[in-house]
N, C-alpha and C positions, 0 to 999 in steps of 0.2 A: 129828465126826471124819471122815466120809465126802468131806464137803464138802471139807476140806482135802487130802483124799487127789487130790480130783479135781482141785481148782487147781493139786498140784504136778504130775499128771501133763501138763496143759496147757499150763503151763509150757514142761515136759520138750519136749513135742512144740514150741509155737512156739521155744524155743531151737533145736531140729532143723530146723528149717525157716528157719529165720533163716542158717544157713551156719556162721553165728560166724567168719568171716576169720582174725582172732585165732589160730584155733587150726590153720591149714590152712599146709602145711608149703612153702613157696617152692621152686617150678622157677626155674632159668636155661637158656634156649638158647642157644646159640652157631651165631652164623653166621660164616664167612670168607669176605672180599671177598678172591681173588690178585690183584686191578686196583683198587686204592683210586679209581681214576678212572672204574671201571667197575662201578654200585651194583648191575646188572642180573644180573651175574653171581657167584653165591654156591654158599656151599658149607653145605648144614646139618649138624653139626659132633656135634651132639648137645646131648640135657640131664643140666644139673648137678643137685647138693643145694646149693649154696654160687657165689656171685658169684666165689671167691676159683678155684675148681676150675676155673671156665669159663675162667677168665682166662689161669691156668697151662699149660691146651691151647691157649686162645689161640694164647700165647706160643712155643707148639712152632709152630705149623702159621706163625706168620711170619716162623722162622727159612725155612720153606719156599717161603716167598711174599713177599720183601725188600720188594715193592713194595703188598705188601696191608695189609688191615685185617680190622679184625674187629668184632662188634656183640654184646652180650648182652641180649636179652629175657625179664624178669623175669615172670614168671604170665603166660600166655596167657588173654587174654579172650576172644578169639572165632578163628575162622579155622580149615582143615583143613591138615594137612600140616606143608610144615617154615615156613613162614611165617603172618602172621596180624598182629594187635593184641594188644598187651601192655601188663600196668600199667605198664609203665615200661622204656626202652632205653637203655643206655651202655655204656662201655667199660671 
């Protein structure tokens, strides 16, 4: 009985260690470009819970900027600040 006691608790721990992605709850950032022609200069916007949230402030800030764009960054992998590498960018 002890034995099994110890296998789940090792378990327990490499699943902790392990991260488990699965269970880890998805950021979106949002940047806006005011110069779609201009990638250099951005605006970092904030982070979401939801692709669909970033999108809707998006959609505000390019009534304000006719000539802009916008980008969302899904889980930041690495990087300090408002920009960096993310698992994944779109609109």
């Amino acid at each position: 009985m002890r034995t099994t006691g110890n296998i789940l608790i090792c378990l327990l721990i490499l699943v902790g260690f392990c991260g488990c992605d699965k269970f880890k709850n998805d950021t979106y950032d949002l940047f806006v470009y005011p110069d779609k022609n201009d990638f250099t200069n951005h605006i970092y916007v904030g982070q979401y819970s939801t692709a669909d949230e970033a999108r809707d402030v998006a959609a505000e800030h390019m009534k304000k900027y006719p000539n802009g764009d916008y980008e969302i960054g899904k889980n930041k992998i690495e990087g300090d600040g408002d920009g960096g590498v993310y698992e994944e960018t779109f609109r």
